[in-house]
N, CA, C and O atoms as a DFTB+ gen file, in Angstrom:
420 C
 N C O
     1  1      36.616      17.342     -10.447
     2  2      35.189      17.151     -10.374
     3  2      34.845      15.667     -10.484
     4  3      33.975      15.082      -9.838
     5  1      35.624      15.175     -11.356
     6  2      35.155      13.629     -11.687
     7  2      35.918      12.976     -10.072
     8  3      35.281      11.963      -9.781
     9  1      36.768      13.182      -9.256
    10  2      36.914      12.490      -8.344
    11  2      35.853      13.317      -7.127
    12  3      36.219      13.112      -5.969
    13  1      34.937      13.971      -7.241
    14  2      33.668      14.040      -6.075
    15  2      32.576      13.035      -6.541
    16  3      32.017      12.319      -5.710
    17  1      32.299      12.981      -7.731
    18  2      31.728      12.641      -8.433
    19  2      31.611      10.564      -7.926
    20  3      30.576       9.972      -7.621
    21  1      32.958       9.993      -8.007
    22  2      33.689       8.848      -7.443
    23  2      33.242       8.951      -5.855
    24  3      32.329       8.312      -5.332
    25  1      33.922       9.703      -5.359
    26  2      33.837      10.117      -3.504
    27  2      32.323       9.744      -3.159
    28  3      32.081       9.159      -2.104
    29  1      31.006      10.182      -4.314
    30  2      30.145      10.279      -3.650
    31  2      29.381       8.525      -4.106
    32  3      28.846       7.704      -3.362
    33  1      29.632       8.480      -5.584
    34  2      29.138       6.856      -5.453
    35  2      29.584       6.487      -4.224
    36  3      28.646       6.199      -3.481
    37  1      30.907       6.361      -3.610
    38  2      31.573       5.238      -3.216
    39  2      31.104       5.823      -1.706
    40  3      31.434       4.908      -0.951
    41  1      30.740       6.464      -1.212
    42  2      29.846       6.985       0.168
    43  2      28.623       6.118      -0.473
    44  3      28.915       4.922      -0.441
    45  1      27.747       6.284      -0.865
    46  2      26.347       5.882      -1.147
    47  2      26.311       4.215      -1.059
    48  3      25.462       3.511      -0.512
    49  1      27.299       3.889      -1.650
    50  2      27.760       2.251      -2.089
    51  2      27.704       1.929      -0.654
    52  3      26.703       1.489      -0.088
    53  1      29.274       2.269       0.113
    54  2      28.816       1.873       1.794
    55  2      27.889       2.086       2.452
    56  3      27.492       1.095       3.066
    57  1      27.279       3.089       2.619
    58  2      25.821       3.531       3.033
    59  2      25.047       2.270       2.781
    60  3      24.792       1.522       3.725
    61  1      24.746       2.056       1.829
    62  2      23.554       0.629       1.247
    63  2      24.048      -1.085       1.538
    64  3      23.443      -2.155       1.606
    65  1      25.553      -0.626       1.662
    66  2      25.969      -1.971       2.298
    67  2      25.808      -1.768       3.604
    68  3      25.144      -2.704       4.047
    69  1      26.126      -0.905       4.551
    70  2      25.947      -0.934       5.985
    71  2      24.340      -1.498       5.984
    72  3      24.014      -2.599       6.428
    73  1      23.410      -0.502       5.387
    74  2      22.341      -0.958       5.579
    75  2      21.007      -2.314       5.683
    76  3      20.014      -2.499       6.387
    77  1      21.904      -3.273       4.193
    78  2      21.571      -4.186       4.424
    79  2      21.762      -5.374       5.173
    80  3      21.028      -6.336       4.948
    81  1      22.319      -5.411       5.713
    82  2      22.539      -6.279       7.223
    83  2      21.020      -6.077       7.876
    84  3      20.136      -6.933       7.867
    85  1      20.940      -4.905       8.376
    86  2      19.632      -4.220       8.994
    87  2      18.335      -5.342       8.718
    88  3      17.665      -6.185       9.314
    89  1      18.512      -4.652       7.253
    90  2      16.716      -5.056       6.526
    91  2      16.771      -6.501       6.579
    92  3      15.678      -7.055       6.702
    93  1      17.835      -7.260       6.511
    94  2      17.852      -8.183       6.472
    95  2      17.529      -8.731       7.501
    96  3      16.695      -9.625       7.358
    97  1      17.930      -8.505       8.657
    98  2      16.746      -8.831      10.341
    99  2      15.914      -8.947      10.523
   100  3      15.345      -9.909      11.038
   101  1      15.417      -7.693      10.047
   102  2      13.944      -7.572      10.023
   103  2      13.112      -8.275       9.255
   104  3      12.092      -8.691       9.804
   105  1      13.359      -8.626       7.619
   106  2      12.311      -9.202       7.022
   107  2      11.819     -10.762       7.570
   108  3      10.731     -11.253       7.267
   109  1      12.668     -11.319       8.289
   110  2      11.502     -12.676       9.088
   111  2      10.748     -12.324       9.680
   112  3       9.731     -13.005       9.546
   113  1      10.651     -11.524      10.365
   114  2       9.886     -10.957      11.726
   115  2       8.434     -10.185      11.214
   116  3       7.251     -10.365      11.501
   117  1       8.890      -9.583      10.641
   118  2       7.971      -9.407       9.246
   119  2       6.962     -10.261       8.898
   120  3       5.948      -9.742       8.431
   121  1       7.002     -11.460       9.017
   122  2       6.175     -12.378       7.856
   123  2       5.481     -13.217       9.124
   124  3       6.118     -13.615      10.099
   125  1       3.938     -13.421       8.901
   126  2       2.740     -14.017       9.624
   127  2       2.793     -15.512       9.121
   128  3       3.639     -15.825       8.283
   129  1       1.980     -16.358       9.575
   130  2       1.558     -17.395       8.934
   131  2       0.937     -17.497       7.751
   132  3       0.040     -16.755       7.350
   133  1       1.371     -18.344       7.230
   134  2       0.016     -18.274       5.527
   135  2      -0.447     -19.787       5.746
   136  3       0.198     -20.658       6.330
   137  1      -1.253     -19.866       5.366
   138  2      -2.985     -19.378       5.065
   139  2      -3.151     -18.923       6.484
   140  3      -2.784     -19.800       7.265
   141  1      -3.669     -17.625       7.180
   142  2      -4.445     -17.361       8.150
   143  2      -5.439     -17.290       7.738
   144  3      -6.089     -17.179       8.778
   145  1      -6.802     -17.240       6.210
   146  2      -7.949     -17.559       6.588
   147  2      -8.094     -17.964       5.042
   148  3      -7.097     -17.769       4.347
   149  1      -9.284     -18.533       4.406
   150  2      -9.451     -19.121       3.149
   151  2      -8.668     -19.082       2.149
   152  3      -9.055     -17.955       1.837
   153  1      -7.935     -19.304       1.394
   154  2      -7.211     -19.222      -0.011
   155  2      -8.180     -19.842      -1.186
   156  3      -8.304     -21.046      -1.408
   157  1      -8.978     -18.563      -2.042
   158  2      -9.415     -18.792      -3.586
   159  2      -8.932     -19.262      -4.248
   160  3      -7.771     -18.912      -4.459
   161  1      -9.497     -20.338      -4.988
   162  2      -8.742     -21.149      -6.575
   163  2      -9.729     -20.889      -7.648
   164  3     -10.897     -21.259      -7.776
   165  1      -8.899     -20.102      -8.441
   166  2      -9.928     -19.289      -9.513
   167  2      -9.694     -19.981     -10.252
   168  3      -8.484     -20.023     -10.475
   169  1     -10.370     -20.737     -10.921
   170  2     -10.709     -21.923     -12.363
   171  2     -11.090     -21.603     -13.535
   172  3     -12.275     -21.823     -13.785
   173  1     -10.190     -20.962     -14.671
   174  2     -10.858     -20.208     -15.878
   175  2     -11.761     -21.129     -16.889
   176  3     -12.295     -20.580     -17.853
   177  1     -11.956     -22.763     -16.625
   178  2     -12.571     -23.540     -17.186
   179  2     -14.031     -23.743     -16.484
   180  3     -14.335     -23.200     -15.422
   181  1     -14.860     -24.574     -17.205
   182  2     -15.997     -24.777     -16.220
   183  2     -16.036     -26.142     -15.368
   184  3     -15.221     -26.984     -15.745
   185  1     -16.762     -26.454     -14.401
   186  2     -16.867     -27.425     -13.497
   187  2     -16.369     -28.929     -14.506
   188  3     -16.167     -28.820     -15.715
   189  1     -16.279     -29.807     -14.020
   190  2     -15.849     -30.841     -14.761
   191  2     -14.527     -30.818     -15.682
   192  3     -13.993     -31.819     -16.159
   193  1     -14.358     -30.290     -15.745
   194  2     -13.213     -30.007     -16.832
   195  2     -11.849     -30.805     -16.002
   196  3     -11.923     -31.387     -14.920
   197  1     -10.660     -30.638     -16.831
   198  2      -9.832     -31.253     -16.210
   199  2      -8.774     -30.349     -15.279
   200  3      -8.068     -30.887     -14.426
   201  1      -8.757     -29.301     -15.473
   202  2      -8.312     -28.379     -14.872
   203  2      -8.823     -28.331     -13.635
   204  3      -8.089     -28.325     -12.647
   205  1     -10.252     -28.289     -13.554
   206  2     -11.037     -28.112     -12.204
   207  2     -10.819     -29.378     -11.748
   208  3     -10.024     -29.218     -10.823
   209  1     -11.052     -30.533     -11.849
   210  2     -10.978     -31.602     -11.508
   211  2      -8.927     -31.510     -10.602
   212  3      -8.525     -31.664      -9.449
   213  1      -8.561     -31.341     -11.307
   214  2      -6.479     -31.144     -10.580
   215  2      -7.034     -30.051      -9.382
   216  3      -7.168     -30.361      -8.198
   217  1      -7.307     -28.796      -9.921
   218  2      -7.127     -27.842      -8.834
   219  2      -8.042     -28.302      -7.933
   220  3      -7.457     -28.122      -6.865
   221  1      -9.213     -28.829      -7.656
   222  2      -9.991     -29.418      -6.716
   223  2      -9.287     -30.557      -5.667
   224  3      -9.492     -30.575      -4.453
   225  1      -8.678     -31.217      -6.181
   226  2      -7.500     -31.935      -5.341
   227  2      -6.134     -31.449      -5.251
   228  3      -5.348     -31.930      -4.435
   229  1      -5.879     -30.700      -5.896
   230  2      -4.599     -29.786      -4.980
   231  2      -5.217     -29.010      -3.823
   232  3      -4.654     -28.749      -2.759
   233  1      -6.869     -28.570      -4.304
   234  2      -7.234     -27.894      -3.087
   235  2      -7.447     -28.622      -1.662
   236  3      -7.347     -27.981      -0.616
   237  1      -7.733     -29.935      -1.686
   238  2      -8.021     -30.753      -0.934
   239  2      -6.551     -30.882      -0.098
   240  3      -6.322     -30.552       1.065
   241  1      -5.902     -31.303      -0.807
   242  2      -4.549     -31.697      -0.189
   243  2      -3.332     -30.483       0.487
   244  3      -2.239     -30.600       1.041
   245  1      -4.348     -29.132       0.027
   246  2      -3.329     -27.973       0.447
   247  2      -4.650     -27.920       1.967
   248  3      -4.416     -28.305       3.113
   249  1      -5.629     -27.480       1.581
   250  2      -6.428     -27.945       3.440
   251  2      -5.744     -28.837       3.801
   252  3      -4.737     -28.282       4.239
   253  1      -5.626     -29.932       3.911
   254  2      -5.367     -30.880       4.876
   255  2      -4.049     -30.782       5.149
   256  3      -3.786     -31.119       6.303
   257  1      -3.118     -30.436       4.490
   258  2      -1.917     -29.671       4.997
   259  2      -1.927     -28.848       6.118
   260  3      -1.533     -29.076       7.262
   261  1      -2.592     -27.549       5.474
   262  2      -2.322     -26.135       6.130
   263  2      -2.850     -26.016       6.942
   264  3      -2.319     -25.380       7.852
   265  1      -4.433     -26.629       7.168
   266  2      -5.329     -26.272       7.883
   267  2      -6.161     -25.320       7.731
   268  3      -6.639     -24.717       8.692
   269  1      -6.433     -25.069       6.553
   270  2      -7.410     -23.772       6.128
   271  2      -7.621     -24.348       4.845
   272  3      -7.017     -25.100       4.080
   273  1      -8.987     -23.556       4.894
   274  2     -10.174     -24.185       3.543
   275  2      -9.353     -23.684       2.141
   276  3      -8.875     -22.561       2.300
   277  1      -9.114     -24.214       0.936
   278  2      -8.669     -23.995      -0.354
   279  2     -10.177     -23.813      -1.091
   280  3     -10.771     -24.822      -1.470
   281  1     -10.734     -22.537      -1.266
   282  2     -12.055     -22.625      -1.890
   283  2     -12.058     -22.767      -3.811
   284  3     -11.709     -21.771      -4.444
   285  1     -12.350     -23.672      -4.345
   286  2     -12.345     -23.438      -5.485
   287  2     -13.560     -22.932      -6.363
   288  3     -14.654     -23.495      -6.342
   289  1     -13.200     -21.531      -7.338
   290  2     -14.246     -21.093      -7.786
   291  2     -14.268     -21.099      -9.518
   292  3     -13.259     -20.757     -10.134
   293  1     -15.161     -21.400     -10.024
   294  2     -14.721     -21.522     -11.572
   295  2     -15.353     -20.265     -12.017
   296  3     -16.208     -19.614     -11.417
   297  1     -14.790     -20.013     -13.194
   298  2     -14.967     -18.613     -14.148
   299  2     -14.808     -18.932     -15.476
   300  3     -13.827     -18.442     -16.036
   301  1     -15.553     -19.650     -16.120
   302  2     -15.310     -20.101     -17.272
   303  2     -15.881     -18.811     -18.004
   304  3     -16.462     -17.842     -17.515
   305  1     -15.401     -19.206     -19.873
   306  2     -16.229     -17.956     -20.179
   307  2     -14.989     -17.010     -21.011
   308  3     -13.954     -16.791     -20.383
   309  1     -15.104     -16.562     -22.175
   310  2     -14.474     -15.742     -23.235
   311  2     -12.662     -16.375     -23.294
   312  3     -11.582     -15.784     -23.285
   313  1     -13.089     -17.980     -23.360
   314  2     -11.732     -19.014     -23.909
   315  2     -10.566     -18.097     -22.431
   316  3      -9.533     -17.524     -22.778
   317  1     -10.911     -18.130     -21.215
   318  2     -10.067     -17.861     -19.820
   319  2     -10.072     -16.879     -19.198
   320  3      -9.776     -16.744     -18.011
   321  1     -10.664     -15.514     -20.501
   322  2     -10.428     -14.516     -19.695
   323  2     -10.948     -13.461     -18.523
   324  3     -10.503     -12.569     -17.802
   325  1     -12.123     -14.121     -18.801
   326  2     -12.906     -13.420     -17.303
   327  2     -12.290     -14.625     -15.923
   328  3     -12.180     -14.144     -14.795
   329  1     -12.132     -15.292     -16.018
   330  2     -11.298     -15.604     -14.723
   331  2     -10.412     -15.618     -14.823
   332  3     -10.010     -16.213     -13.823
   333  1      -9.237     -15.237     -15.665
   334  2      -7.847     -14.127     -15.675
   335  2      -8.383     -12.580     -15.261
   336  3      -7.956     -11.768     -14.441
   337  1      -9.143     -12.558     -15.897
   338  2      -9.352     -10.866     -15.243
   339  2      -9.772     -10.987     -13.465
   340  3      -9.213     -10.506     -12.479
   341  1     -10.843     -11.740     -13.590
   342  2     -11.286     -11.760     -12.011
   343  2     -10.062     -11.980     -11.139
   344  3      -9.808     -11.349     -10.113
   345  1      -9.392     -12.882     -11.635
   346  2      -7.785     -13.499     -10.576
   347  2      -7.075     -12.084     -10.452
   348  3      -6.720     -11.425      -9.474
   349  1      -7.019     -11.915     -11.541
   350  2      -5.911     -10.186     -11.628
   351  2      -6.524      -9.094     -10.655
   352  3      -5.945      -8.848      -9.597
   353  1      -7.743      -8.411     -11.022
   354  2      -8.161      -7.820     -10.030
   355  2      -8.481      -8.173      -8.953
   356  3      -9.309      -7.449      -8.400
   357  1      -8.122      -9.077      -8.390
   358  2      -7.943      -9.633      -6.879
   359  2      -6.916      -9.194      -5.521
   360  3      -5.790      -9.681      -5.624
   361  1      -7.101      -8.506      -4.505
   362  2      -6.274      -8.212      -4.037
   363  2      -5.035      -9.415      -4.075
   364  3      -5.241     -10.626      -4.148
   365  1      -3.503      -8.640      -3.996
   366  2      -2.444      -8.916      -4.734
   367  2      -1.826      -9.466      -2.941
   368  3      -0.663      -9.108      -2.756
   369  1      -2.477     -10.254      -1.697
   370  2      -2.426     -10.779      -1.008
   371  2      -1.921     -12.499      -0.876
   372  3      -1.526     -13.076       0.137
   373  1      -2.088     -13.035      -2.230
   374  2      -1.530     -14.796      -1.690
   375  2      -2.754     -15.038      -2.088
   376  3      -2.836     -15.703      -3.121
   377  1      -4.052     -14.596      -1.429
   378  2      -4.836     -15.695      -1.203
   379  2      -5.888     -15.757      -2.502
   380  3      -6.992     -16.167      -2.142
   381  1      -5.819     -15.500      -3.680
   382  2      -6.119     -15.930      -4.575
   383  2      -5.414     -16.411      -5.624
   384  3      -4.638     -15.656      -6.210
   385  1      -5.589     -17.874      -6.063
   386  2      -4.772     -18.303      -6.741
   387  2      -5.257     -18.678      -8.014
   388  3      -6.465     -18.917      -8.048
   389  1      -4.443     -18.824      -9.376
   390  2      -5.387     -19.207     -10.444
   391  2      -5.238     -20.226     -11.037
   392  3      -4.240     -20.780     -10.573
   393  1      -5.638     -20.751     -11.751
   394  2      -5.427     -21.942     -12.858
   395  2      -6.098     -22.158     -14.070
   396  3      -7.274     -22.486     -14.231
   397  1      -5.077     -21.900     -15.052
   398  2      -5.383     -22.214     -16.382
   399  2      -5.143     -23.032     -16.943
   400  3      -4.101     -23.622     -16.655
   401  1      -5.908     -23.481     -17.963
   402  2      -5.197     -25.042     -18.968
   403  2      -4.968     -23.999     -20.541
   404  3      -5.451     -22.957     -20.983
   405  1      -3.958     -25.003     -20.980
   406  2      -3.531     -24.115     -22.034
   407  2      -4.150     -25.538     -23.026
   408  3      -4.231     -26.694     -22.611
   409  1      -4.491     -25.098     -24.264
   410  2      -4.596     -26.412     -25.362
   411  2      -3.544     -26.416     -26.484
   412  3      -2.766     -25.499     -26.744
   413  1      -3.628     -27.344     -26.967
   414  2      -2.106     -27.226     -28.450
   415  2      -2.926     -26.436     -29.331
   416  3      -4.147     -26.405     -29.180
   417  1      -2.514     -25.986     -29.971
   418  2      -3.438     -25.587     -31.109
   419  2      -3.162     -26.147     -32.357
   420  3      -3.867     -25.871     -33.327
């Protein structure tokens, strides 16, 4: 019994090796351009801050890269977490991104 038991890992094992060759083809072909249209920068601080101030010029410099707008939006408000929550419930697409500042305590 214990050598079907062997027989059948070792079928399953090749099985998943044949296979990945396969998937492996396919996943470039797979993949679009990024940014195809706006990318969100969710800012858990408020305007001015230094956080917003960085992500506002990373946003600048990722447009002029990519060619698509980097929108930055702030969410200040309960020490990060409503714009951790807002970022989180965001479709799980790329195009919202977040930024937090952490302080020493």
């Amino acid at each position: 019994m214990a050598t079907d038991v062997m027989r059948r890992r070792l079928m399953l094992a090749a099985l998943a090796l044949c296979a990945l060759p396969a998937a492996a083809q396919t996943a470039p072909t797979a993949q679009t351009d990024y940014p195809a249209h706006p990318v969100k920068i969710m800012v858990s601080l408020p305007p001015g801050s230094g956080a917003d101030s960085t992500a506002r010029f990373i946003a600048q410099q990722l447009a002029t890269t990519l060619g698509q707008p980097f929108v930055v939006e702030n969410r200040p408000g309960a020490n990060g977490f409503i714009g951790a929550r807002a970022a989180a419930e965001a479709a799980p697409d790329g195009y919202t991104l977040f930024v937090a500042a952490t302080r020493p305590w």
